[in-house]
N, C-alpha and C positions, 0 to 999 in steps of 0.2 A: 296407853296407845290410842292413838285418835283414829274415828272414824274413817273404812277405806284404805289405812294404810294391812298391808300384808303381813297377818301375823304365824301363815304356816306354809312353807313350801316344800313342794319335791323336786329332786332333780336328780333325773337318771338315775330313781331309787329300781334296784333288781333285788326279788327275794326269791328262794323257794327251800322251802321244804328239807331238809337233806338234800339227798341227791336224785330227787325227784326233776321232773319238766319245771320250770320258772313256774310260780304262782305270779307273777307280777315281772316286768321284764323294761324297767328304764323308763319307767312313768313319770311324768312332770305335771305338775298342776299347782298351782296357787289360790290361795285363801285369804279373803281381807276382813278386816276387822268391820262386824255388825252384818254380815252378809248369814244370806240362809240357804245350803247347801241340800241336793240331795244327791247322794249316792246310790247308782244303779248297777245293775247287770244280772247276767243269768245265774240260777244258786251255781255255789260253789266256782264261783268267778275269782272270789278273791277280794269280797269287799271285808269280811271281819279283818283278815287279813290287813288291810290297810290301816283298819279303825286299831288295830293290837299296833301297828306301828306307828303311829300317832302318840297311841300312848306312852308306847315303849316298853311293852308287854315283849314283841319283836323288836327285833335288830335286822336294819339289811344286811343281805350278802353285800352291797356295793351300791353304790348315790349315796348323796345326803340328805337328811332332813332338817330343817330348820325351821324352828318352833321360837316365834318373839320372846325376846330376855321379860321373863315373870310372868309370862303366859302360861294359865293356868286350864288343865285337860280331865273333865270328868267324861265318863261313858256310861251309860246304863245299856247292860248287856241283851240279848234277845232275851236268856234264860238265868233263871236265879240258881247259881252253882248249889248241888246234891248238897255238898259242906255246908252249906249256910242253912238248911232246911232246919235246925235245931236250933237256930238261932231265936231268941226274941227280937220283937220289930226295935228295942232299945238296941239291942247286941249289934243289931244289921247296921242299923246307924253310926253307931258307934265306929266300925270295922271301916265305915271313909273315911274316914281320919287317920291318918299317921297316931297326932297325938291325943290323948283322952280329953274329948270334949264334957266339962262339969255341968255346964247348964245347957244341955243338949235336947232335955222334954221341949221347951218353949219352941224349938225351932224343929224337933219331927212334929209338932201341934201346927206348923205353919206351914209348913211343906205337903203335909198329910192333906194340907186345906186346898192349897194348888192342887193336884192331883186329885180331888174329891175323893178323897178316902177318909174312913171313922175308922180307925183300927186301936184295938188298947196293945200299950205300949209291950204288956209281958206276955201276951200271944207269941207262939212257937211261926215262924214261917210256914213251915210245912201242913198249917191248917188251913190257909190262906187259901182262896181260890186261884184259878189260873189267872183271872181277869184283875183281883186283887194283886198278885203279883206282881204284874206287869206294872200297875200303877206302884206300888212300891221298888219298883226296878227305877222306873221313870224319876219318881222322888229322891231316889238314893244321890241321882248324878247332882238334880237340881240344888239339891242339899248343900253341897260343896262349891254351890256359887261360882262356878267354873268361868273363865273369859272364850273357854271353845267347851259346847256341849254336844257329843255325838251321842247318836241316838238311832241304833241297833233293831231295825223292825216293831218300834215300838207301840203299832195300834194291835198286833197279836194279842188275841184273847178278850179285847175291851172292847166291852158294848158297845153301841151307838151314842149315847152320854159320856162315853167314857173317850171316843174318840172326837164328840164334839168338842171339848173339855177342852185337849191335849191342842186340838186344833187351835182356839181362841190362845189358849199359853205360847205358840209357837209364833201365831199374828203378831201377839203382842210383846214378844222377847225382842230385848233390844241389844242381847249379847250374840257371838256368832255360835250358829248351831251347823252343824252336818248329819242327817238322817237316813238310813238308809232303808227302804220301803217297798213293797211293790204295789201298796195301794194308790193307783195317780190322780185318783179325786181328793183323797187326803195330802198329797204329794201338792198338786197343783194349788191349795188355797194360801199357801204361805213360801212355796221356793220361788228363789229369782237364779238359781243355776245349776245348772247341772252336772254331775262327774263322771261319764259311763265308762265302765271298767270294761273295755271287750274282750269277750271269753277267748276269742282264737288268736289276737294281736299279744293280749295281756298287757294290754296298756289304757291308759285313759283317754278319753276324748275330752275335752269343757265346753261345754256351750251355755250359754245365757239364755233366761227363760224358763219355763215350767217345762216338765215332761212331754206334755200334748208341743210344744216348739218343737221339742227335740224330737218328733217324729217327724215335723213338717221338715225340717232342714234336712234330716238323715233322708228320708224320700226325696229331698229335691239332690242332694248328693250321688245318690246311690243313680237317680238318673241321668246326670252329668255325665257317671263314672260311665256307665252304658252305651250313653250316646258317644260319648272320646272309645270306649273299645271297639265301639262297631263300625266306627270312620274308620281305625287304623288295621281293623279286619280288613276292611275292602280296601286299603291301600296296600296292605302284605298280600292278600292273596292276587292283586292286580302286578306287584312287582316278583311274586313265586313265576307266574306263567310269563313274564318278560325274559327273568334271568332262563326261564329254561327252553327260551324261545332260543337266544342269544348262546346257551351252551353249546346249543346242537348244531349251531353256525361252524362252530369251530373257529382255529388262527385268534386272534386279537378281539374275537369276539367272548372267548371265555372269560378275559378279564374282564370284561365288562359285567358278563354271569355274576363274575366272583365277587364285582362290587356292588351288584343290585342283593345277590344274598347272603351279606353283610349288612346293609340296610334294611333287609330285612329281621335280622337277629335284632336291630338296634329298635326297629318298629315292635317285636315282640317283647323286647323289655319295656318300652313304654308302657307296654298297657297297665292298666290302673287294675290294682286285689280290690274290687268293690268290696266294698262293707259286707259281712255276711250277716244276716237279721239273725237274733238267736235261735237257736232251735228248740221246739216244742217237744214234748213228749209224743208218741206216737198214739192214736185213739187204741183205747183197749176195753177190755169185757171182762168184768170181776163173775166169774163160775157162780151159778148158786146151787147149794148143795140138794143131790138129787131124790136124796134116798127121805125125806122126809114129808110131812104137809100135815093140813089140818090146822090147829091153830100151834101159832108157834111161842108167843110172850102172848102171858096175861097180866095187866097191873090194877090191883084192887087201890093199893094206897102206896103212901110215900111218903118220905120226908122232905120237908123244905125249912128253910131259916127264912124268918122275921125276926128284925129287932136282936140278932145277933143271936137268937134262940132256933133251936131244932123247934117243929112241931111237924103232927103227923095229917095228912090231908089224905082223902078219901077221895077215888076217880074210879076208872069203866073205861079202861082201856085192853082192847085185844088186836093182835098185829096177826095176820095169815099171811102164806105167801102173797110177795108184790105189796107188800102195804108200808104204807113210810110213816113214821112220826117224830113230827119235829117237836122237841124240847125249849119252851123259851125262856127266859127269865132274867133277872140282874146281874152282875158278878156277883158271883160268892149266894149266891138263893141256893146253890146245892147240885145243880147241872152235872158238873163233872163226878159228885160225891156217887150220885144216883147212878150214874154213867156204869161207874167202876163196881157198884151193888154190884148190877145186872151183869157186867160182862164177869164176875169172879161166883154168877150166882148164888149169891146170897141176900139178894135183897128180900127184906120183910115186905110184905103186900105184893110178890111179883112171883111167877113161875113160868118155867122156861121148859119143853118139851124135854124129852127125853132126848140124847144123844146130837142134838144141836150144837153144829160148832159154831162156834162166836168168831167174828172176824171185827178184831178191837183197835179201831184207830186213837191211840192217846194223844194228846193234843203235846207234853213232853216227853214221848217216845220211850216210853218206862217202861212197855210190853218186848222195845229190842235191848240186849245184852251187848253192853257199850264195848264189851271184852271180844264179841266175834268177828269175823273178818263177813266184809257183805256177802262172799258165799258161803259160807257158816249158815250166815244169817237165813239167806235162801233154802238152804237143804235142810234145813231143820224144818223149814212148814211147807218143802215140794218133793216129797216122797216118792212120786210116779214120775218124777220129771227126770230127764239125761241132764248130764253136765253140758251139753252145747243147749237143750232147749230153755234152760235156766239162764246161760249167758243173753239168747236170742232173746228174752222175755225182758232180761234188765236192759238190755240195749235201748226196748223202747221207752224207757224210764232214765234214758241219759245215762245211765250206771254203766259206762264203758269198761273194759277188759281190766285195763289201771285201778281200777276202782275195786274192781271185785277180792282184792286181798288187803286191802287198806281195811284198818276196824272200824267197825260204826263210830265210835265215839271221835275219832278223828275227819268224821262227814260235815259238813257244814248242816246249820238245822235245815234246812231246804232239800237238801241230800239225804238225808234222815226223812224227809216225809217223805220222797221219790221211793226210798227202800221200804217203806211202811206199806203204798200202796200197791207196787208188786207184789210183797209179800200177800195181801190180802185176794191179789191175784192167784195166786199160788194154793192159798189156804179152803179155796172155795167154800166159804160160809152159808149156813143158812139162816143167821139172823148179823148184820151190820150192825155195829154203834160205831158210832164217829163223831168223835169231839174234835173242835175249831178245825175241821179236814184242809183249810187253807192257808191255816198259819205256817210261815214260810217258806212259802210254792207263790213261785214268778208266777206274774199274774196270768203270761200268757198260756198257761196250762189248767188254767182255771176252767176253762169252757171244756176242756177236753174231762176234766174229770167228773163235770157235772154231766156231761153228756152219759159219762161211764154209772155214774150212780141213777140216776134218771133211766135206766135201761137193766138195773138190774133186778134179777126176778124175785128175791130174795126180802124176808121182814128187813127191815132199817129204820135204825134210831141215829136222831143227828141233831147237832146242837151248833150253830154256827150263825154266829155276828153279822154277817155281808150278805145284805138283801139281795145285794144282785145273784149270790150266788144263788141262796134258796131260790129263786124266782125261775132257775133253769131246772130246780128238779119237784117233781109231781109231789104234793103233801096230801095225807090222805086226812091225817089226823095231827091234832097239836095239844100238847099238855102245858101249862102254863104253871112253873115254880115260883113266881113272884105273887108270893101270901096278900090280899087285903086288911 
C-alpha cells in the first residue's frame, strides 16, 4: 500500500458494553498510510476500547470498520497480563505469533536492541522491573513488524533514557503508528494528528497537528461557540419581550406573539453544546495519621542490582513526620523491589515504627482485589466513613455513582489510579510509598495531585520518572539505586 493512501477507517462505529451507556457512539475517523497518530482523552473515555477494536479483540454493536486487505495490527498493551508473568522472555515472544517461530533468538536479540533492553532470554517476566516491562511490552508489538503499530501509554514506568529511546524510534518509524499518551512533550516531538475521543459526546474529533495545536484550535472554537450563543441570547431575549409585548395587545396581535415565540424556540435550538474541556479531579487532602510521631522509617542499608547482580549498599536514612524521600535510579536497579520490602515490612537494613499504617501506591495496582466492586473496594479501607460520604469522596475522583458497582478489574488503568488515590484518602497513613504515582492519570490532574502530596503531613517515599512532576513536590532527601 503506498504512502497516504487509507489503510483504516471508521464509520458510524457504536459500542458499549452490555447494556451499559455507549462507550463510543458513531465515530468516524480515518487513517492513512505512514501517518503518526495520537489518541487522546480523559481516563476511561474509551480509547483502549478503540485500540481492542482495531484489533478485533471487540466487535461493534453497529458501524463498520475497515482495516486495508493484508494490513497487518500489532499493539503493545499498557500492562503485561498476570498470565504471562511465568513466562520466559522466549515464551512471551514466542505467544505473537500465531505460528512457532524456529529461529526466533536472532530476532528478540534485535528488537531487545531497539528498545535498549539486555535481558536473558530464560528469565521469568515477573522478575522484570516495571520499566523493564514496559520496554518489553513495547518490543513484543515491534517484533511482529506490523504495517499499523498501536501503542497503549507506552512511556509508563520508563526512565528518562528509556523515553528518549522510544522517542528517536517513533521520529524515525516509517510505518503508521497510533499512540495513545497523556504525556504532550513526548506526544508533541513525533505526531502530525490527532484523535480526541470526547468523554460526554463519545465520539471523535481529528485534527491535524500536535496536541499543543489542538489546544489552540479547541480555544479558538470554543470561543466562536460563545460568541454565536451570546448573539442569539440577545436576539431571543430581545424577541421574548416583543412577543409579550404583542400578546397583551390582544386581536391579531397574538399571532404575531405566536410567531415571534416560535422563532424563538427555533433561536434556542440553534445554539451551539460548546465543547466541554474535561473535567479534573477535585483538589483533595490525603489524612496523615494522628496517633503517631518521632521517627517513623529508618534505612541502614539495602539492596540494589548492578550488572544484573543483587548487592547490598550501606546509607543513613531517617524519614520524621513531613519528610519526603525520593528514590532514584535505572529501570530494573530495584526501586519497586525496595518499594514493596518496606511497604510488606520486611525489608533487611530498614525499620518501621510501631503500628504505622502504610499507604501503598503500586505502580500495577496489585494492593486492589480485581474481584471487588469499587465500593467494596472503598469500605474495606474507610471504616468511619457513611455510604454517601464515601460516594461524595469518589465523586471528586471522577468515580461516579455508575462506577461504584463495576469491579476494579473492568476500570480502565487511569481509573485504577483514580481509586488507588482515594483509597489512600480514606486510609489515612502515616508513612506514603508511591511508585510511578502518574502512570496512567490524564495529565491534567497531575498538578492537583502533586499539590495533594506536597501538603501532606505524613513520612513519604516516591519513585517517579517526570521531572516536572517531582519539581511540584518539596524533597527533603534522596537515595540513589544506581550502583557505581
Amino acid at each position: 500500500m503506498n504512502q497516504g493512501e487509507t489503510i483504516l477507517r471508521f464509520n458510524k462505529v457504536f459500542f458499549a458494553h452490555g447494556n451499559n451507556k455507549p462507550t463510543i457512539d458513531e465515530i468516524n475517523f480515518s487513517i492513512k498510510q505512514g501517518s503518526k497518530i495520537t489518541l487522546m482523552g480523559q481516563n476511561g473515555a474509551g480509547k483502549s476500547t478503540i485500540f481492542n477494536l482495531i484489533t478485533g479483540v471487540l466487535k461493534p454493536s453497529s458501524g463498520v470498520i475497515n482495516i486495508g486487505i493484508g494490513i497487518t495490527v500489532a499493539m503493545a498493551k499498557q500492562v503485561i497480563s498476570r498470565d504471562s508473568f511465568h513466562l520466559t522472555v522466549r515464551e512471551f515472544f514466542q505467544n505473537c505469533f500465531k505460528d512457532k517461530i524456529y529461529d526466533i533468538d536472532p530476532k528478540i536479540d534485535k528488537v531487545l536492541e531497539v528498545v535498549n533492553l539486555v535481558a536473558d532470554k530464560d528469565k521469568v517476566i515477573k522478575s522484570f522491573s516495571g520499566g523493564q516491562q514496559a520496554r518489553l511490552l513495547l518490543a513484543s508489538a515491534i517484533i511482529q513488524n506490523p504495517d499499523l503499530l498501536l501503542l497503549d501509554e507506552p512511556t509508563n514506568n520508563l526512565d528518562k533514557d528509556g523515553i528518549a529511546h522510544l522517542t528517536k524510534f517513533l521520529i524515525d518509524y516509517q510505518k503508521t503508528c497510533i499512540v495513545i499518551s497523556h504525556d504532550a512533550n513526548f506526544l508533541n516531538a513525533f505526531t502530525q494528528g490527532v484523535l480526541y475521543l470526547d468523554v460526554f459526546t463519545r465520539k471523535i474529533e481529528q485534527y491535524v497537528g500536535n496536541y499543543f495545536d489542538l489546544l489552540v484550535e479547541i480555544s479558538a472554537r470554543i470561543e466562536r461557540e460563545n460568541r454565536k450563543n451570546a448573539q442569539l441570547a440577545k436576539r431571543i431575549q430581545e424577541n421574548k419581550e416583543k412577543s409579550n409585548f404583542f400578546a397583551n395587545k390582544g386581536g391579531k396581535m397574538r399571532l404575531v406573539a405566536k410567531k415571534m415565540r416560535k422563532k424563538v424556540e427555533e433561536m434556542e435550538e440553534a445554539k451551539v453544546n460548546v465543547r466541554k474541556e474535561d473535567k479534573t479531579i477535585r483538589f483533595f487532602v490525603i489524612p496523615f495519621q494522628k496517633d503517631i510521631g518521632g521517627e517513623i522509617l529508618s534505612i541502614t542499608s539495602f539492596s540494589a542490582v548492578k550488572n544484573h547482580k543483587q548487592v547490598q549498599c550501606k546509607t543513613n536514612i531517617s524519614l520524621r513526620r513531613g519528610e519526603r524521600l525520593l528514590l532514584t535510579g535505572n529501570n530494573g536497579s530495584g526501586k519497586t523491589t525496595l518499594l514493596e520490602s518496606l511497604a510488606s515490612k520486611e525489608a533487611k537494613g530498614a525499620k518501621i515504627a510501631p503500628n504505622v499504617r502504610i499507604g501503598y501506591y503500586r505502580q500495577d495496582f496489585s494492593t486492589l482485589d480485581f474481584n471487588d466492586t469499587v465500593y467494596q473496594s472503598f469500605s474495606s479501607v474507610a471504616e468511619d466513613l457513611s455510604e454517601g460520604e464515601i460516594r461524595s469522596l469518589a465523586a471528586g475522583f471522577l468515580i461516579t455513582n455508575d462506577l461504584m458497582y463495576a469491579k476494579i478489574g473492568s476500570l480502565s488503568e487511569g481509573q485504577k489510579g483514580l481509586v488507588s488515590f482515594a483509597r489512600l484518602v480514606m486510609q489515612k497513613p502515616g508513612l506514603l510509598i508511591l511508585d510511578e504515582p502518574t502512570n496512567h492519570i490524564n495529565f491534567r490532574h497531575l498538578p492537583i495531585i502533586a499539590s495533594a502530596l506536597n501538603k501532606y503531613d505524613g513520612a513519604m517515599i516516591l519513585v517517579s520518572h517526570i521531572p516536572e512532576f517531582i519539581q511540584q513536590i518539596r524533597i527533603d532527601k534522596t537515595l540513589s539505586l544506581t550502583v557505581d
